[in-house]
Wavefront OBJ file of the C-alpha trace (Angstrom):
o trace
v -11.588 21.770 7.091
v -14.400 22.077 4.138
v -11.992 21.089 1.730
v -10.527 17.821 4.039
v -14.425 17.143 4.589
v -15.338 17.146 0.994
v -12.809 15.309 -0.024
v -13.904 12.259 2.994
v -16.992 12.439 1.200
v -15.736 12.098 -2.501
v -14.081 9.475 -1.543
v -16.389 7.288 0.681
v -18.304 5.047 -1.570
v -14.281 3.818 -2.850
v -13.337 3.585 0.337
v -15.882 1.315 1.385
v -15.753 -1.083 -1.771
v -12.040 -1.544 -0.962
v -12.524 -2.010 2.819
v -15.549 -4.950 1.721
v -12.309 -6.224 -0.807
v -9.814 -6.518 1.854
v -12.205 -8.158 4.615
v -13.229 -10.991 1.712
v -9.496 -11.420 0.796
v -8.416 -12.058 4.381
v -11.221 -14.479 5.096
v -11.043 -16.218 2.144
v -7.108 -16.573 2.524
v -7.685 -18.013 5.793
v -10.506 -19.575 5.755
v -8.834 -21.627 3.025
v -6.111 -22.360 4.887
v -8.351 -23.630 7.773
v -9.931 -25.489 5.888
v -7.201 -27.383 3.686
v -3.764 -26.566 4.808
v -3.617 -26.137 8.381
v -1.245 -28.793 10.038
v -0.889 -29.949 6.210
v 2.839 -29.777 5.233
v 1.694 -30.741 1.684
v 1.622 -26.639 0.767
v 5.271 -26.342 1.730
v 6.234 -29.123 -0.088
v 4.758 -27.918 -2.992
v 6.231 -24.383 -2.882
v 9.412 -26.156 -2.645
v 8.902 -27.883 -5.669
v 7.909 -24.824 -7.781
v 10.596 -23.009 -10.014
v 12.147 -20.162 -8.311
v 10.869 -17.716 -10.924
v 7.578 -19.043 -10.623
v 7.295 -19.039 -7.031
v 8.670 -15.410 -6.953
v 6.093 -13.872 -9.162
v 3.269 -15.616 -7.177
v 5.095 -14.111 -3.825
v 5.580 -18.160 -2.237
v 9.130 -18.066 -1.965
v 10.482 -17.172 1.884
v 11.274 -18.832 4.798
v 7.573 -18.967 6.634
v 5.458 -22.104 7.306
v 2.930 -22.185 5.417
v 1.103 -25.113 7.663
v 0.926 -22.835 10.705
v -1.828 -19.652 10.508
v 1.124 -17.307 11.694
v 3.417 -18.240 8.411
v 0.390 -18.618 6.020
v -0.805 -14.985 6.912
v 2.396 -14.182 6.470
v 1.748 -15.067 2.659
v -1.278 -12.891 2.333
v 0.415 -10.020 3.974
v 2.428 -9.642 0.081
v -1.072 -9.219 -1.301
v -2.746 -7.085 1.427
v 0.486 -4.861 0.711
v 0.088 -4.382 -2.974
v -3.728 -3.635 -2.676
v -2.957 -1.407 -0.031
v -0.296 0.410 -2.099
v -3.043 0.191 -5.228
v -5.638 2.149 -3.606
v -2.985 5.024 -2.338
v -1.615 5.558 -5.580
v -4.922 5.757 -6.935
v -6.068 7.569 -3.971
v -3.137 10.489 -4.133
v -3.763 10.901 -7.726
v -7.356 11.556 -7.429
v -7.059 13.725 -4.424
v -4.949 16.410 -6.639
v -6.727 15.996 -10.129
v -10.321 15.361 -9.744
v -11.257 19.156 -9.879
v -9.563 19.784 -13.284
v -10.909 16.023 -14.837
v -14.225 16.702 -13.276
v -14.279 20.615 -13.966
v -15.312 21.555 -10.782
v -12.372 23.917 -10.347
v -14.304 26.453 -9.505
v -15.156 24.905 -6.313
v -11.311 25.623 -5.354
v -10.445 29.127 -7.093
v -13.622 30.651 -4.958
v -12.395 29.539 -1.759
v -10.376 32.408 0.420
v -7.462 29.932 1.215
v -4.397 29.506 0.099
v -2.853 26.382 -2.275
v -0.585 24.973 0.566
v -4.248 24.806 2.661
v -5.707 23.135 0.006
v -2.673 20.317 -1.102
v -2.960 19.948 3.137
v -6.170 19.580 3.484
v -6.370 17.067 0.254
v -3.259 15.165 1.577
v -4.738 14.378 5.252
v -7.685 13.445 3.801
v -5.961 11.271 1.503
v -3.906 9.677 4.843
v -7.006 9.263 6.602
v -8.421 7.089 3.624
v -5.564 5.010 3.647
v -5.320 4.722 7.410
v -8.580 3.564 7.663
v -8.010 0.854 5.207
v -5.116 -0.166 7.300
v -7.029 -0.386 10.662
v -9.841 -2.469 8.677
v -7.213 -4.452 7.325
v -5.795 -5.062 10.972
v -9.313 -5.672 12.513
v -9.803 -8.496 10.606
v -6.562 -9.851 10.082
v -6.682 -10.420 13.879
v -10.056 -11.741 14.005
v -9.149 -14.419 11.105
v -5.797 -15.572 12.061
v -7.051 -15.992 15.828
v -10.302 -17.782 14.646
v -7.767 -20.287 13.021
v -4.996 -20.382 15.191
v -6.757 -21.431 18.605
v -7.979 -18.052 19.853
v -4.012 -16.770 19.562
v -4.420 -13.302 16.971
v -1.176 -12.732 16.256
v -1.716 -8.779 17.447
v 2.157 -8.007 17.684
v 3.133 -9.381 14.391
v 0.235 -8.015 12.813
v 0.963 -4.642 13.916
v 3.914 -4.774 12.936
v 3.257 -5.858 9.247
v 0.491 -3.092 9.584
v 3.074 -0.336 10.411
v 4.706 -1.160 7.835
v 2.189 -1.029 5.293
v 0.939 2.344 6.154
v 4.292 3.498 5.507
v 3.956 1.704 1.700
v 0.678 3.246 1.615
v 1.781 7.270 2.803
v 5.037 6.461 -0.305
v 2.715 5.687 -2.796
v -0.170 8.428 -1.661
v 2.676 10.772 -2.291
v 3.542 9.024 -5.380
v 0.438 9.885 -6.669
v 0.066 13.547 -5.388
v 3.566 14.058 -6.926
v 3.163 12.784 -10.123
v -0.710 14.624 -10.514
v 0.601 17.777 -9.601
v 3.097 17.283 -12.473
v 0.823 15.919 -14.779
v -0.522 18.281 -17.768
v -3.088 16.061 -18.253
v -5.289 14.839 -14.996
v -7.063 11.893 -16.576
v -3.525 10.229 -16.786
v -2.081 10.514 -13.158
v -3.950 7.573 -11.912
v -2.766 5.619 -14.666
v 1.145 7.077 -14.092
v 0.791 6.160 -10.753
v -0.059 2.675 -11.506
v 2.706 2.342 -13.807
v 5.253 3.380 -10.760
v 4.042 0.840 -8.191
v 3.809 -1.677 -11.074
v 7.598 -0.693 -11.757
v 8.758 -1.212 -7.889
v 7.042 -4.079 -7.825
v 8.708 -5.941 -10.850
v 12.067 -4.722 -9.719
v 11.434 -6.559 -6.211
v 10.563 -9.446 -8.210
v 13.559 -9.021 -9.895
v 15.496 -8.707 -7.279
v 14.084 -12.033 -5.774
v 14.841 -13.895 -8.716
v 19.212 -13.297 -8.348
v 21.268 -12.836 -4.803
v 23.470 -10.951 -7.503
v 20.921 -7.942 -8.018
v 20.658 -7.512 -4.283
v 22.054 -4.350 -4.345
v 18.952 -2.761 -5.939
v 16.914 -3.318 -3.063
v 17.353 0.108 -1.595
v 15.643 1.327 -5.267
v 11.857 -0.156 -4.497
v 10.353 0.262 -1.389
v 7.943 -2.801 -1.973
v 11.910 -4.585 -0.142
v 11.659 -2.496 2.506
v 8.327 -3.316 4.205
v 8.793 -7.651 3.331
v 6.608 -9.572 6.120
v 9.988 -12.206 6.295
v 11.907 -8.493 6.508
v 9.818 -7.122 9.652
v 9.165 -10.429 10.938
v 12.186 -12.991 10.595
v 14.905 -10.475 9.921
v 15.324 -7.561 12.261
v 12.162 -5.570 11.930
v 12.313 -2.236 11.035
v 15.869 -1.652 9.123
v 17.560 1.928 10.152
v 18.842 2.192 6.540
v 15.196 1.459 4.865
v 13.199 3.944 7.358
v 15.959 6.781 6.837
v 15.448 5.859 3.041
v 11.575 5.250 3.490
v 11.652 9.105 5.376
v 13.727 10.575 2.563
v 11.510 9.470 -0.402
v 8.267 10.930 1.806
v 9.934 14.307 2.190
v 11.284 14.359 -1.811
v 7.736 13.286 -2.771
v 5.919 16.367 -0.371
v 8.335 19.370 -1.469
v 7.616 17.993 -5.413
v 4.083 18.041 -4.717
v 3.912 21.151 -2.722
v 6.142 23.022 -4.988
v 4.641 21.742 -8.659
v 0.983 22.237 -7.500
v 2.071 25.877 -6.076
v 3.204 26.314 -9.934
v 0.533 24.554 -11.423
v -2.139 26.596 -14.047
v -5.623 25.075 -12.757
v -8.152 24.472 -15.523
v -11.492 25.854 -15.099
l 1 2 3 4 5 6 7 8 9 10 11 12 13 14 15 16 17 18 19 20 21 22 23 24 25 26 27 28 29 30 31 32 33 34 35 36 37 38 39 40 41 42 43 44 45 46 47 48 49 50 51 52 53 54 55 56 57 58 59 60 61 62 63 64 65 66 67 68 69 70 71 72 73 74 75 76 77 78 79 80 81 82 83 84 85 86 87 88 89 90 91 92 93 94 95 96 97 98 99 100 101 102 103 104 105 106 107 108 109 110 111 112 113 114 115 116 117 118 119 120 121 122 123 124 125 126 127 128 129 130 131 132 133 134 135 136 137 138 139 140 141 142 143 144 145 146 147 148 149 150 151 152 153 154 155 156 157 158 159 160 161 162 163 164 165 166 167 168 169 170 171 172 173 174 175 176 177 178 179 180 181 182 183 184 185 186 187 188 189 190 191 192 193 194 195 196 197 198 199 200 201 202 203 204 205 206 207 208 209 210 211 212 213 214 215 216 217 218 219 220 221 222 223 224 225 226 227 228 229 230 231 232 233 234 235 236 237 238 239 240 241 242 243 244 245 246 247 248 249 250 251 252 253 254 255 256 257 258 259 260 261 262 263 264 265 266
């Protein structure tokens, strides 16, 4: 486990600027809200007011109430999602390219194991990153929404929303590992990355914007994991986890099979 261990430790310093990120953005979402909007329908009746468009790009539009701590949080889960989904895409990129953009190569070719060992290795260290992110993000999300919502924390809805964000985050991890261990050029698979999740997330937007475009739900999986999805509509949909498991298993056998391939640069 050297290569899981080294990776951990590549990997810490990040880790703990985004876990200090999340913890501010929670309790500065909520204290905010306990502050000015709890009990205070004035927030819903100015989403209300907004242009659809407008309200869909700044991820206000649903059917939560935004004057209770429960529907509020559910507001903040959107952005807690996409940061989430940030850092694994950035996170499964790095894993795979650092050696060759860092030329430390070396470190890998003198090692007696083999390259599934080593995309292993790099991917469950890569999990555990983004795992610990989510239990962070859970930790406090509990702790926040109880302190403002009269000692009541919400636990089984914010699991829930949790679960379904790790699953965002182990797409977009693989996302990243996929497209890096395409890539010809390892400074650019963070950046390609980026540009995916950026994609899926202006379709969903898209989407949003016209009941006529549902259809093309089933092509982002920022649709699948919705708080008013897993929370007001059913939960977990059959359709989006057998879809959700099928893009996880595409991204592994392209990463596994293109890094297998791949010419390492010393």
């Amino acid at each position: 486990m050297n290569i899981f261990m080294r990776e951990m430790k590549a990997h810490r310093k990040s880790l703990i600027i985004w876990c200090i990120a999340v913890f501010y953005l929670v309790a500065a979402s909520m204290w905010k809200f306990g502050t000015e909007y709890s009990s205070n329908q004035s927030l819903n009746e100015l989403v209300n007011q907004l242009p659809t468009a407008v309200g869909v790009l700044l991820g206000i539009r649903g059917s939560f109430d935004l004057s209770t701590a429960a529907g509020y949080y559910g507001l903040c889960y959107y952005y807690l999602a996409v940061a989430a989904a940030i850092h694994a895409a950035m996170t499964g990129a790095g894993i795979i390219s650092k050696e060759e953009r860092d030329k430390t190569t070396e470190f890998l070719v003198a090692k007696p194991v083999t390259r599934t060992q080593i995309i292993t290795e790099k991917l469950l260290a890569g999990l555990a990153n983004s795992l610990i992110l989510n239990i962070v993000t859970a930790v406090t999300s509990m702790i926040m929404v109880g302190y403002f919502n009269n000692a009541d924390m919400l636990a089984g809805e914010i699991l829930t929303l949790m679960a379904g964000m790790f699953v965002l985050q182990i797409i977009f991890i693989l996302v990243g590992t996929g497209i890096a261990a395409i890539s010809k050029n390892p400074k650019t698979a963070s950046s390609a990355a980026i540009v995916v999740l950026l994609f899926a997330l202006m379709l969903a937007k898209i989407i949003d914007m016209s009941s006529q475009l549902d259809g093309l739900k089933y092509f982002t999986p920022i649709k699948y994991y919705e708080a008013e999805q897993l929370l007001l509509q059913g939960g977990f949909s059959p359709v989006y986890t057998i879809l959700s498991l099928m893009i996880i298993a595409a991204l592994l056998k392209m990463t596994y099979t293109f890094y297998k391939r791949r010419d390492l640069r010393v």
